[in-house]
GUFIGU-658153 format. One record per residue: residue in three letters; x, y, z of N, C-alpha, C, O in turn. Coordinates in Angstrom, 1 decimal, decimal comma. Example, Ala and Ser with C-alpha at 12.3 -4.5 7.8 and 13.67 -1.06 7.14 Angstrom:
<fifis>
{residuo = ALA | neast = 13,2 | nnorth = -5,7 | nup = 7,8 | caeast = 12,3 | canorth = -4,5 | caup = 7,8 | ceast = 13,2 | cnorth = -3,3 | cup = 7,8 | oeast = 14,2 | onorth = -3,3 | oup = 8,5} $
{residuo = SER | neast = 12,8 | nnorth = -2,2 | nup = 7,1 | caeast = 13,7 | canorth = -1,1 | caup = 7,1 | ceast = 12,9 | cnorth = 0,0 | cup = 7,9 | oeast = 13,4 | onorth = 1,1 | oup = 8,0} $
</fifis>
This chain:
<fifis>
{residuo = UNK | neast = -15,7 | nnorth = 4,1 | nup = -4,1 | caeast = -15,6 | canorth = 2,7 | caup = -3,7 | ceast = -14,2 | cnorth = 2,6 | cup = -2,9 | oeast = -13,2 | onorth = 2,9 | oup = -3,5} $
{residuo = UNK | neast = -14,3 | nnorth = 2,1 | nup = -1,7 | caeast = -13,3 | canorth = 2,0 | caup = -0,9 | ceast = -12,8 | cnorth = 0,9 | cup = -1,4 | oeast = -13,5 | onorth = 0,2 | oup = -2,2} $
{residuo = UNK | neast = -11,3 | nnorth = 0,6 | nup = -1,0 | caeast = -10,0 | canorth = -0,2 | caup = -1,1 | ceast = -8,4 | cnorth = -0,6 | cup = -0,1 | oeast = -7,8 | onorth = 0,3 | oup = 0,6} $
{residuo = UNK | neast = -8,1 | nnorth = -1,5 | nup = -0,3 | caeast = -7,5 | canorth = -1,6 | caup = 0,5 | ceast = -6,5 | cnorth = -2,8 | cup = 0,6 | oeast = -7,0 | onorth = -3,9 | oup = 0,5} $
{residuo = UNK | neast = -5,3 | nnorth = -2,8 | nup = 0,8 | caeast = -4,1 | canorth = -4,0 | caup = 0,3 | ceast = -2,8 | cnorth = -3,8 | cup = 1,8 | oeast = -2,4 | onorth = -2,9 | oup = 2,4} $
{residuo = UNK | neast = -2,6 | nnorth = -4,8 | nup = 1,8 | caeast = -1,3 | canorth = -4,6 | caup = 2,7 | ceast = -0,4 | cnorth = -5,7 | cup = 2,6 | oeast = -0,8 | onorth = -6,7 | oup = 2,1} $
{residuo = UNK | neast = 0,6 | nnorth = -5,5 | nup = 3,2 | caeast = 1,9 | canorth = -7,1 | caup = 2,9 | ceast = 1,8 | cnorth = -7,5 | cup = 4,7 | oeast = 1,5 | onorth = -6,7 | oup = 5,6} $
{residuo = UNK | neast = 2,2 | nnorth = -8,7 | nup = 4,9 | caeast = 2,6 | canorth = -9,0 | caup = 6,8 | ceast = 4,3 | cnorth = -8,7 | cup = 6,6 | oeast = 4,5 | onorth = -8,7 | oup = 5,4} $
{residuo = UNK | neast = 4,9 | nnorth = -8,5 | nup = 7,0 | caeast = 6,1 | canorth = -9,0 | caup = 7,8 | ceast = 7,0 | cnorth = -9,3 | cup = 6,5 | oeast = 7,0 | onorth = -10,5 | oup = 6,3} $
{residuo = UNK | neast = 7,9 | nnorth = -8,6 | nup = 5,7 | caeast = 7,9 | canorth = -9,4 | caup = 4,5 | ceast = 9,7 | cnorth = -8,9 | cup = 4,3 | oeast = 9,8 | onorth = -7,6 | oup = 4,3} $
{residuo = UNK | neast = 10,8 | nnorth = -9,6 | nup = 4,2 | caeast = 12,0 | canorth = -9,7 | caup = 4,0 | ceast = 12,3 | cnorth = -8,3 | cup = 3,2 | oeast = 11,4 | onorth = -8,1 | oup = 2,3} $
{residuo = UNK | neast = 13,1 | nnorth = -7,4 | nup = 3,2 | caeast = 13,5 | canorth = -6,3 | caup = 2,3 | ceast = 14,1 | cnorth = -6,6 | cup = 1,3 | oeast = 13,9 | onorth = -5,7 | oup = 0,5} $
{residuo = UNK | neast = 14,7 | nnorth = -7,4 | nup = 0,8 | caeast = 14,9 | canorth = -8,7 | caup = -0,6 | ceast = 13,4 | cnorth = -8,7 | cup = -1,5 | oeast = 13,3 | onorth = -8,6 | oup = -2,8} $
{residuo = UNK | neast = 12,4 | nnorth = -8,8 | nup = -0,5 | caeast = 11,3 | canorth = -9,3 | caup = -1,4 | ceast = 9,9 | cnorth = -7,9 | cup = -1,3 | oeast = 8,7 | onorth = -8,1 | oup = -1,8} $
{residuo = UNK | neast = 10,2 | nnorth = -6,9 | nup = -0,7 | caeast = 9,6 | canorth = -6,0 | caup = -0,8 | ceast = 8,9 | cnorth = -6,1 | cup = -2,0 | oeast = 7,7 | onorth = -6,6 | oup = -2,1} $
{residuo = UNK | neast = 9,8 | nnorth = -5,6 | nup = -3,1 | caeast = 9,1 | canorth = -5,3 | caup = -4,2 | ceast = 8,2 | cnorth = -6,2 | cup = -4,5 | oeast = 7,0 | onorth = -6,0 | oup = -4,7} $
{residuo = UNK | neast = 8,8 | nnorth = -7,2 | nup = -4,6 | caeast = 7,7 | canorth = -8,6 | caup = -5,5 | ceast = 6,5 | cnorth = -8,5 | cup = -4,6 | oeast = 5,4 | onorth = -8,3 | oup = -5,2} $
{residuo = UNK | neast = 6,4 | nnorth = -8,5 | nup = -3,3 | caeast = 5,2 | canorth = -8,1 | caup = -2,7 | ceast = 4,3 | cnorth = -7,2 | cup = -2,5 | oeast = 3,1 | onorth = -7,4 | oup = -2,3} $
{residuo = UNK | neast = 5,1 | nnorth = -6,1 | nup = -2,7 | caeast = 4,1 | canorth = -5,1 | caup = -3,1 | ceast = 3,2 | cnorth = -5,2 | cup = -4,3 | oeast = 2,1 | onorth = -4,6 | oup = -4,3} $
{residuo = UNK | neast = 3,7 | nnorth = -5,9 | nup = -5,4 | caeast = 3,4 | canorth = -6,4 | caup = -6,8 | ceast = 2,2 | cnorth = -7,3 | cup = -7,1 | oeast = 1,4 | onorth = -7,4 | oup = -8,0} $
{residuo = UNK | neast = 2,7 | nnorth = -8,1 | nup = -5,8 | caeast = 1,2 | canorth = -9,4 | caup = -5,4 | ceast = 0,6 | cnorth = -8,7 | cup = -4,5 | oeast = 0,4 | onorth = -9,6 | oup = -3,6} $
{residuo = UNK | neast = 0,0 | nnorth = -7,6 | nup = -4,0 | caeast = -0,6 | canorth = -7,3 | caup = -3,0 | ceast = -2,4 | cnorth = -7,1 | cup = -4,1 | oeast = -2,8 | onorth = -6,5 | oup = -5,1} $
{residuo = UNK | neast = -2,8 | nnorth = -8,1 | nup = -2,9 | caeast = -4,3 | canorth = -7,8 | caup = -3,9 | ceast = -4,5 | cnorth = -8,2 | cup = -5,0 | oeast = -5,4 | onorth = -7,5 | oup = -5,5} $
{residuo = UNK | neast = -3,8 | nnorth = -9,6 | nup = -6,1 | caeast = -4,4 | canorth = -10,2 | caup = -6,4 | ceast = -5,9 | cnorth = -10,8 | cup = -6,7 | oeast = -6,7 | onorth = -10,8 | oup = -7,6} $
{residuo = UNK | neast = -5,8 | nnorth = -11,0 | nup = -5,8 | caeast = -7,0 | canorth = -12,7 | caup = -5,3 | ceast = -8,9 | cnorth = -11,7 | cup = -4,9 | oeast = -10,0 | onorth = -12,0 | oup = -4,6} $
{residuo = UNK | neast = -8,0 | nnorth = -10,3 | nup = -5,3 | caeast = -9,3 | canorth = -9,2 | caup = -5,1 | ceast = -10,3 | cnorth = -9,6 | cup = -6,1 | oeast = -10,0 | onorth = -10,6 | oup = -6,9} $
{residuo = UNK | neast = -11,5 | nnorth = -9,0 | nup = -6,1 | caeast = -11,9 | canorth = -8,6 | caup = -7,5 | ceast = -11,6 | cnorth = -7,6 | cup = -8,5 | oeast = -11,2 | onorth = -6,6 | oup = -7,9} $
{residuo = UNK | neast = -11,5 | nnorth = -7,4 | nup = -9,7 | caeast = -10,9 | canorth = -6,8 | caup = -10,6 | ceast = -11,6 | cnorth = -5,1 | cup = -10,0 | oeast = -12,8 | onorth = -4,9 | oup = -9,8} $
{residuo = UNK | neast = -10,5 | nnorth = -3,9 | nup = -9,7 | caeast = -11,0 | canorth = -2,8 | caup = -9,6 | ceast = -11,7 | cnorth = -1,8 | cup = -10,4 | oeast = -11,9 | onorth = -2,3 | oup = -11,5} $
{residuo = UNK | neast = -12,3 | nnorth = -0,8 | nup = -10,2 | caeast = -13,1 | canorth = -0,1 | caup = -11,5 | ceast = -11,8 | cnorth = 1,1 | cup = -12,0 | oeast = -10,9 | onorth = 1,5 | oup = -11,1} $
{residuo = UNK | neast = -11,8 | nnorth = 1,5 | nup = -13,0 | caeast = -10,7 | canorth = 2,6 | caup = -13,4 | ceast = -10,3 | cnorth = 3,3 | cup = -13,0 | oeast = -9,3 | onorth = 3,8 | oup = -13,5} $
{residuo = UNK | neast = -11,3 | nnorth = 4,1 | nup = -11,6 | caeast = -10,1 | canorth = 4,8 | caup = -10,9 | ceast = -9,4 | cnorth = 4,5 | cup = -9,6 | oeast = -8,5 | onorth = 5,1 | oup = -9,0} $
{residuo = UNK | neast = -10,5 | nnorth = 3,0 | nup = -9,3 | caeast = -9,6 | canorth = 2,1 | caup = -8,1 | ceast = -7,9 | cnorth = 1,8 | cup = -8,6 | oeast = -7,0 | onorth = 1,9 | oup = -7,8} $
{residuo = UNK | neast = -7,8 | nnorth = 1,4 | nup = -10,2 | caeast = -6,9 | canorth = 0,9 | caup = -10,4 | ceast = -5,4 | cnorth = 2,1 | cup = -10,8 | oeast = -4,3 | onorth = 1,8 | oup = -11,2} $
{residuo = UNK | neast = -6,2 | nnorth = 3,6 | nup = -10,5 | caeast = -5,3 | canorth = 4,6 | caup = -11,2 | ceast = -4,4 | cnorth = 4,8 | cup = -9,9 | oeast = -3,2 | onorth = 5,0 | oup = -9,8} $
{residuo = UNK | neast = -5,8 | nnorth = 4,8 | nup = -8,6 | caeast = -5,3 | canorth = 4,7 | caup = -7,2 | ceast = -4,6 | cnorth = 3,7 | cup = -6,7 | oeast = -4,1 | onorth = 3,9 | oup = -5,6} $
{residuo = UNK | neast = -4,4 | nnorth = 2,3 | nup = -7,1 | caeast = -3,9 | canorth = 1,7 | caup = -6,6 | ceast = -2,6 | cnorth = 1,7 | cup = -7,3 | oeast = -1,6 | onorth = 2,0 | oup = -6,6} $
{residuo = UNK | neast = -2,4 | nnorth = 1,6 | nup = -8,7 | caeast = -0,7 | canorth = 1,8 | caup = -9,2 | ceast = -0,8 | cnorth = 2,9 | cup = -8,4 | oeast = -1,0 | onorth = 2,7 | oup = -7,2} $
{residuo = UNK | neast = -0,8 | nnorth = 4,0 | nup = -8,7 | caeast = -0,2 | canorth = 5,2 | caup = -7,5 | ceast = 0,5 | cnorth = 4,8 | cup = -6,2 | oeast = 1,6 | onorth = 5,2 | oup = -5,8} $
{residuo = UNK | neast = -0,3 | nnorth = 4,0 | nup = -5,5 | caeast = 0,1 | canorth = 3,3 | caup = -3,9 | ceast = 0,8 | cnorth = 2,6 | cup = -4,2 | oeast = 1,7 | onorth = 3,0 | oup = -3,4} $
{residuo = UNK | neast = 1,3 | nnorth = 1,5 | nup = -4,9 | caeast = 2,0 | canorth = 1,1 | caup = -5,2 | ceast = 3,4 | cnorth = 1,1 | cup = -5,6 | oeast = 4,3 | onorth = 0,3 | oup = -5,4} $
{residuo = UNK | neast = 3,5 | nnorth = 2,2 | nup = -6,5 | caeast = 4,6 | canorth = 3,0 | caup = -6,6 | ceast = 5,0 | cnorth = 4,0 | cup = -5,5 | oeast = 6,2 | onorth = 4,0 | oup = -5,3} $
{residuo = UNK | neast = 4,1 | nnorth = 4,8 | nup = -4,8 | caeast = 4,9 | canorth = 5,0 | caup = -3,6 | ceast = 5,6 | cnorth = 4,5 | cup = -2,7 | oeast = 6,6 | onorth = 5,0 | oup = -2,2} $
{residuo = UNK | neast = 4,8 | nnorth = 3,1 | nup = -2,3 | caeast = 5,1 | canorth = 2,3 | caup = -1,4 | ceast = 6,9 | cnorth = 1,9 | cup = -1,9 | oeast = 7,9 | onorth = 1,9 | oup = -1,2} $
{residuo = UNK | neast = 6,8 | nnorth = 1,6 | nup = -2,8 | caeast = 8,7 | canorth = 1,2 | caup = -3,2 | ceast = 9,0 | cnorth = 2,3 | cup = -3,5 | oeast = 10,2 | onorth = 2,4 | oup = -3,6} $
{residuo = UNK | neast = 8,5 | nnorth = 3,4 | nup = -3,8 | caeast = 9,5 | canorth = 4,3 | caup = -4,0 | ceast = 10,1 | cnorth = 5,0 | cup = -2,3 | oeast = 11,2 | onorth = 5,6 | oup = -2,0} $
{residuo = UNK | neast = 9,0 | nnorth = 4,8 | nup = -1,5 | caeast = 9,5 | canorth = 5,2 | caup = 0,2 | ceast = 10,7 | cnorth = 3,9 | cup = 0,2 | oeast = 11,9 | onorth = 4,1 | oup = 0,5} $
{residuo = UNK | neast = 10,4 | nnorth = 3,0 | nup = 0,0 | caeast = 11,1 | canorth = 1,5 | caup = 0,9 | ceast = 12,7 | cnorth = 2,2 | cup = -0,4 | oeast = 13,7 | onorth = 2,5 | oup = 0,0} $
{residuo = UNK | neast = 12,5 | nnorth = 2,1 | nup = -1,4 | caeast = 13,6 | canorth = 2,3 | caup = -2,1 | ceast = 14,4 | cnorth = 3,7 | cup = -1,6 | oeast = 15,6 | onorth = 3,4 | oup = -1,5} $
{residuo = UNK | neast = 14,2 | nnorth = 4,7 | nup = -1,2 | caeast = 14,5 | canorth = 5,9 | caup = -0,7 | ceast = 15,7 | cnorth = 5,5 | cup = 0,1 | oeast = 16,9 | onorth = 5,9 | oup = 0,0} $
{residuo = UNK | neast = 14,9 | nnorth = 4,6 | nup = 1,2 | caeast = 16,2 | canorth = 4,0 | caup = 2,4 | ceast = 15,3 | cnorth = 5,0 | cup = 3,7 | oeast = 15,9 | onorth = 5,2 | oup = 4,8} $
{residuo = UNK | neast = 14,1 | nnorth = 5,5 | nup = 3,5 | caeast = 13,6 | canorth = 6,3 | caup = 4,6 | ceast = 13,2 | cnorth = 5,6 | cup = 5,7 | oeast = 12,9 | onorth = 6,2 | oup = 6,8} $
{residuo = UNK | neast = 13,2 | nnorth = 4,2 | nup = 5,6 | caeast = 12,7 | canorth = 3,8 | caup = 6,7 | ceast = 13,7 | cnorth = 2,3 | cup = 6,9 | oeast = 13,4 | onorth = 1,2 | oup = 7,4} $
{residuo = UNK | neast = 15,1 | nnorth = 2,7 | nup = 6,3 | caeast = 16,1 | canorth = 1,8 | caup = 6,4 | ceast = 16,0 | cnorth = 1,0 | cup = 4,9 | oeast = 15,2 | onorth = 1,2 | oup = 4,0} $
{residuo = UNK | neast = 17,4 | nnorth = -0,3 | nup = 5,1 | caeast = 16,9 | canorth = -1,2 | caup = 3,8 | ceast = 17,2 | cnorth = -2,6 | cup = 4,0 | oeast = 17,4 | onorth = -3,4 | oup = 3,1} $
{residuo = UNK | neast = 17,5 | nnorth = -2,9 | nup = 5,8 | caeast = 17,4 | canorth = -4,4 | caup = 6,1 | ceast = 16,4 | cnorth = -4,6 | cup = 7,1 | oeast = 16,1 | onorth = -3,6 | oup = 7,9} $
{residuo = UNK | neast = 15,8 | nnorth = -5,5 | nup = 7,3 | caeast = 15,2 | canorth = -6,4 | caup = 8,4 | ceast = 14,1 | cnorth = -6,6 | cup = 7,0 | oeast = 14,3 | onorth = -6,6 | oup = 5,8} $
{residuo = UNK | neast = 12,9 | nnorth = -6,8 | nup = 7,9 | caeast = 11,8 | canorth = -6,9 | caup = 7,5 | ceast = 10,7 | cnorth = -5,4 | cup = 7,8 | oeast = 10,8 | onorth = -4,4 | oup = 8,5} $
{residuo = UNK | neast = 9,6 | nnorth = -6,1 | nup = 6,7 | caeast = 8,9 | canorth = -4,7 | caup = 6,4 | ceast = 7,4 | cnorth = -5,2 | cup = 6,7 | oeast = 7,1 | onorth = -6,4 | oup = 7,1} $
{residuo = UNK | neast = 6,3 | nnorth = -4,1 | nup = 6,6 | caeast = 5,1 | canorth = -3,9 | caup = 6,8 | ceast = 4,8 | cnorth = -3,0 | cup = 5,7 | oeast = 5,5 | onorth = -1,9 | oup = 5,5} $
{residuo = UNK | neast = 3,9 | nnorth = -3,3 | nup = 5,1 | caeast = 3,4 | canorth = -1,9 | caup = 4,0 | ceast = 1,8 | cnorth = -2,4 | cup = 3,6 | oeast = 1,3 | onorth = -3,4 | oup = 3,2} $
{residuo = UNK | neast = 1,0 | nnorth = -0,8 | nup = 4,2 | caeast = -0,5 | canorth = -0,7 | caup = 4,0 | ceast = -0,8 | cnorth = -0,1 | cup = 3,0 | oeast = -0,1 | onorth = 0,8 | oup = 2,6} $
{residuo = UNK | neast = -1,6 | nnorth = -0,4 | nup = 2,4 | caeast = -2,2 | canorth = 0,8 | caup = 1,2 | ceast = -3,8 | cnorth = 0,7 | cup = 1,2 | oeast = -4,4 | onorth = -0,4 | oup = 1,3} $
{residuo = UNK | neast = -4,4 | nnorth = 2,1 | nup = 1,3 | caeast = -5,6 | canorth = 2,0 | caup = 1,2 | ceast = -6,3 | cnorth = 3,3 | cup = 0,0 | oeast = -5,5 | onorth = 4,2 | oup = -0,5} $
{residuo = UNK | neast = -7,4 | nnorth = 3,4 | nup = -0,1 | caeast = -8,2 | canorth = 4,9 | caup = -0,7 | ceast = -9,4 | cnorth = 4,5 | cup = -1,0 | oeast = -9,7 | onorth = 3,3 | oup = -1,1} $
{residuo = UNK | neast = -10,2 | nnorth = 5,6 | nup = -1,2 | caeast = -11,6 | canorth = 5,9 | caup = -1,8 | ceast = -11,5 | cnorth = 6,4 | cup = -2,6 | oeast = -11,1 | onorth = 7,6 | oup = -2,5} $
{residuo = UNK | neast = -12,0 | nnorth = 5,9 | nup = -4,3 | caeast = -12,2 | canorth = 6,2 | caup = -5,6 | ceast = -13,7 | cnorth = 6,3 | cup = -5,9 | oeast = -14,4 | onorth = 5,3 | oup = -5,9} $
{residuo = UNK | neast = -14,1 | nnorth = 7,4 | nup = -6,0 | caeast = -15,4 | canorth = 7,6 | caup = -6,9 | ceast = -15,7 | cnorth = 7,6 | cup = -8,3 | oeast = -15,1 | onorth = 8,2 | oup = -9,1} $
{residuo = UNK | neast = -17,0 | nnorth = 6,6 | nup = -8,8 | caeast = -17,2 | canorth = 7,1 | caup = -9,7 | ceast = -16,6 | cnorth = 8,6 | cup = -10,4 | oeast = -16,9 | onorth = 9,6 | oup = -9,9} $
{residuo = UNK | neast = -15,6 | nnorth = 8,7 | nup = -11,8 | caeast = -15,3 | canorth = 9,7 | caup = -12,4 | ceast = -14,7 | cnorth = 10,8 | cup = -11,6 | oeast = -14,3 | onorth = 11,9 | oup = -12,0} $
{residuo = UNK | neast = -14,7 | nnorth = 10,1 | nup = -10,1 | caeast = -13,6 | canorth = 11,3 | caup = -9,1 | ceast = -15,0 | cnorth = 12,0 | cup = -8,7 | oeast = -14,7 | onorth = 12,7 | oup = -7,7} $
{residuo = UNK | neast = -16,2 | nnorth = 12,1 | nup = -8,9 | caeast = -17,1 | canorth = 13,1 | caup = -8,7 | ceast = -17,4 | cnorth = 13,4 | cup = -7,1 | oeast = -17,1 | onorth = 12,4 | oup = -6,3} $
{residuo = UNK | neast = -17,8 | nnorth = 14,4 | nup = -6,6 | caeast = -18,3 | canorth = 14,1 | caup = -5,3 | ceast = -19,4 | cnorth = 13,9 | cup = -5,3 | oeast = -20,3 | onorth = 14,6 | oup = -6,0} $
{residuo = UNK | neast = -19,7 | nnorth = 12,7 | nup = -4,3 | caeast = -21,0 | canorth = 12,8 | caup = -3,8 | ceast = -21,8 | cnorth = 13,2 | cup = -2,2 | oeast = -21,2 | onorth = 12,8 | oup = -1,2} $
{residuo = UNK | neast = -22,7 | nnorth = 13,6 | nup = -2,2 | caeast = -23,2 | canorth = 14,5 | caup = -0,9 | ceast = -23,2 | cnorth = 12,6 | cup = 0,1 | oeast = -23,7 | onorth = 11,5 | oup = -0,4} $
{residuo = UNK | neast = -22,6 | nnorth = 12,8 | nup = 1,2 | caeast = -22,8 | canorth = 11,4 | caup = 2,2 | ceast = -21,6 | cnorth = 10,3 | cup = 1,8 | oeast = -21,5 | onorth = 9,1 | oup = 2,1} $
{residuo = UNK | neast = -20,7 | nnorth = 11,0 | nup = 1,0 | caeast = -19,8 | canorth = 9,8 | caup = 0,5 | ceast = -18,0 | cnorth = 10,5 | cup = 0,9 | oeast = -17,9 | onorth = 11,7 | oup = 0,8} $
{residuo = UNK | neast = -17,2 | nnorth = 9,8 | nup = 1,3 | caeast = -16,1 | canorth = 10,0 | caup = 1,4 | ceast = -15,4 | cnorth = 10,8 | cup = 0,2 | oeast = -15,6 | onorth = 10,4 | oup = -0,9} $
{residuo = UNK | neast = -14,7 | nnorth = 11,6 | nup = 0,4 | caeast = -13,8 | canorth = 12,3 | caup = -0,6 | ceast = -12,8 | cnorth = 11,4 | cup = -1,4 | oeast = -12,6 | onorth = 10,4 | oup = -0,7} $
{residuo = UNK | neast = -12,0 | nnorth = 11,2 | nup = -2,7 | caeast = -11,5 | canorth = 10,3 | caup = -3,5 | ceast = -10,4 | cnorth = 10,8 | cup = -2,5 | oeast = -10,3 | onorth = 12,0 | oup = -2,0} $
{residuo = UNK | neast = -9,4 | nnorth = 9,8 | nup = -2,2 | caeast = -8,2 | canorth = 9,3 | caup = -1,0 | ceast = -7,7 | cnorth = 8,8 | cup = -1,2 | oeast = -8,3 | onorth = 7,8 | oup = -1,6} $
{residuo = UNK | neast = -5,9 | nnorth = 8,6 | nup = -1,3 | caeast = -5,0 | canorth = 7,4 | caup = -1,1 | ceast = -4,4 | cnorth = 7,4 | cup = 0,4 | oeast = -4,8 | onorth = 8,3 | oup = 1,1} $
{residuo = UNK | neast = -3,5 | nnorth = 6,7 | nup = 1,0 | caeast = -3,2 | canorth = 6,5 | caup = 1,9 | ceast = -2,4 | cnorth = 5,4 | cup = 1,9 | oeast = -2,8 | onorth = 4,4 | oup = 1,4} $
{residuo = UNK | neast = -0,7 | nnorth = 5,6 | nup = 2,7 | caeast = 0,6 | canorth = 4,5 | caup = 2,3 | ceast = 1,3 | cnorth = 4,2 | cup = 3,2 | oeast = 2,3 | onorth = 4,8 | oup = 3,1} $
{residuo = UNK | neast = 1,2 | nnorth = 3,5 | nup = 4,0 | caeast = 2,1 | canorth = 3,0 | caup = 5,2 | ceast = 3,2 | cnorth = 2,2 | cup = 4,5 | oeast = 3,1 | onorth = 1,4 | oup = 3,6} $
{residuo = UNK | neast = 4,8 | nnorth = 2,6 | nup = 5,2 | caeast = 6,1 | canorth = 1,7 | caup = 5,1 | ceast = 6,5 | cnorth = 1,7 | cup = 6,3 | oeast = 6,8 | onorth = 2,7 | oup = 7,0} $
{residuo = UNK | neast = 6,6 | nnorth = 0,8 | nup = 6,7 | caeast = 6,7 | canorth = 0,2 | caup = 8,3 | ceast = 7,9 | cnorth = -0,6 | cup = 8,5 | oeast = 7,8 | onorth = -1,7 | oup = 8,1} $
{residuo = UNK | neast = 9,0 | nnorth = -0,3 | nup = 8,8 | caeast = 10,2 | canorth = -1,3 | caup = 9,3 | ceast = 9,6 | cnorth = -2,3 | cup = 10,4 | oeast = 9,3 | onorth = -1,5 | oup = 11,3} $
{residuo = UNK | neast = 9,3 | nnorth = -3,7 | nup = 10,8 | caeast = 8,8 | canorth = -4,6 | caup = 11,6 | ceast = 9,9 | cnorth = -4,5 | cup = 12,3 | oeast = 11,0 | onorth = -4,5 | oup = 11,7} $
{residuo = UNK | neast = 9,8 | nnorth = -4,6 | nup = 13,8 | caeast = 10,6 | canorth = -4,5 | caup = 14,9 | ceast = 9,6 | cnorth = -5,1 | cup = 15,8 | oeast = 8,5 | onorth = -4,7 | oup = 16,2} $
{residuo = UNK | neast = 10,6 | nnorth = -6,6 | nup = 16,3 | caeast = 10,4 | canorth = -7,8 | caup = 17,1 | ceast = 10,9 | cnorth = -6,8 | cup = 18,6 | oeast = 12,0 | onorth = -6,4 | oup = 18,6} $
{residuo = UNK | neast = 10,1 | nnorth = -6,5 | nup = 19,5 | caeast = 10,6 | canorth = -6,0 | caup = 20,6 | ceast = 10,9 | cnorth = -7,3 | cup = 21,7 | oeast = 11,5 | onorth = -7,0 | oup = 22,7} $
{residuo = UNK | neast = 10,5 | nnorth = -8,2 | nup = 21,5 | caeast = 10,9 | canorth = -9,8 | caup = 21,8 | ceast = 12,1 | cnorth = -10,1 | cup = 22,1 | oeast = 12,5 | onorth = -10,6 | oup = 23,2} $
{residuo = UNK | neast = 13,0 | nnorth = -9,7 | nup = 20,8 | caeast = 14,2 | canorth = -10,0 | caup = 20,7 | ceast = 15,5 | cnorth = -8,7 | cup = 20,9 | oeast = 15,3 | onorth = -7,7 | oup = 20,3} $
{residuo = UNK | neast = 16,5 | nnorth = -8,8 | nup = 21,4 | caeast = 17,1 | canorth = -7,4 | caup = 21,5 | ceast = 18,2 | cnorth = -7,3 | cup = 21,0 | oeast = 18,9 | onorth = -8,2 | oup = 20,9} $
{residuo = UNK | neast = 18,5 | nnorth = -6,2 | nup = 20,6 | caeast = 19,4 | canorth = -5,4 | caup = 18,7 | ceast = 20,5 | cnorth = -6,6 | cup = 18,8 | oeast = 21,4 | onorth = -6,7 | oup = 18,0} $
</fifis>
């Protein structure tokens, strides 16, 4: 079962708390959606905490994966996957 969470545009002050509310308002995951999503979630602040992609402006952070039943494979089905975007947002609008 595929999944999928991300934040818009969100202050580096409030990273964390956002990453924390991301995906709420979902329906409740099955047990290995939810082993895969703490995982993404903790990566996600632990990249932004790092300082790898800086630690002022604003941010973007994706998280996605495919969790199978018991991890099993199945023939026609996606392999079990996470996947974690940390995005520094840069306004090319406005200049440094």
């Amino acid at each position: 079962m595929s999944w999928g969470f991300g934040i818009g545009k969100t202050p580096a002050a409030e990273f964390d708390t956002a990453i924390d509310a991301a995906g709420k308002d979902f329906p409740a995951p099955t047990a290995e959606q939810a082993v895969q999503i703490a995982a993404a979630f903790a990566a996600a602040k632990a990249i932004f905490a790092s300082g790898a992609v800086g630690r002022e402006g604003e941010y973007i952070a994706s998280m996605s994966g495919h969790a199978e039943p018991g991890h099993e494979r199945r023939k026609g089905f996606s392999g079990d996957m996470v996947h974690v975007t940390v995005e520094r947002y840069i306004d090319y609008e406005v200049e440094p």
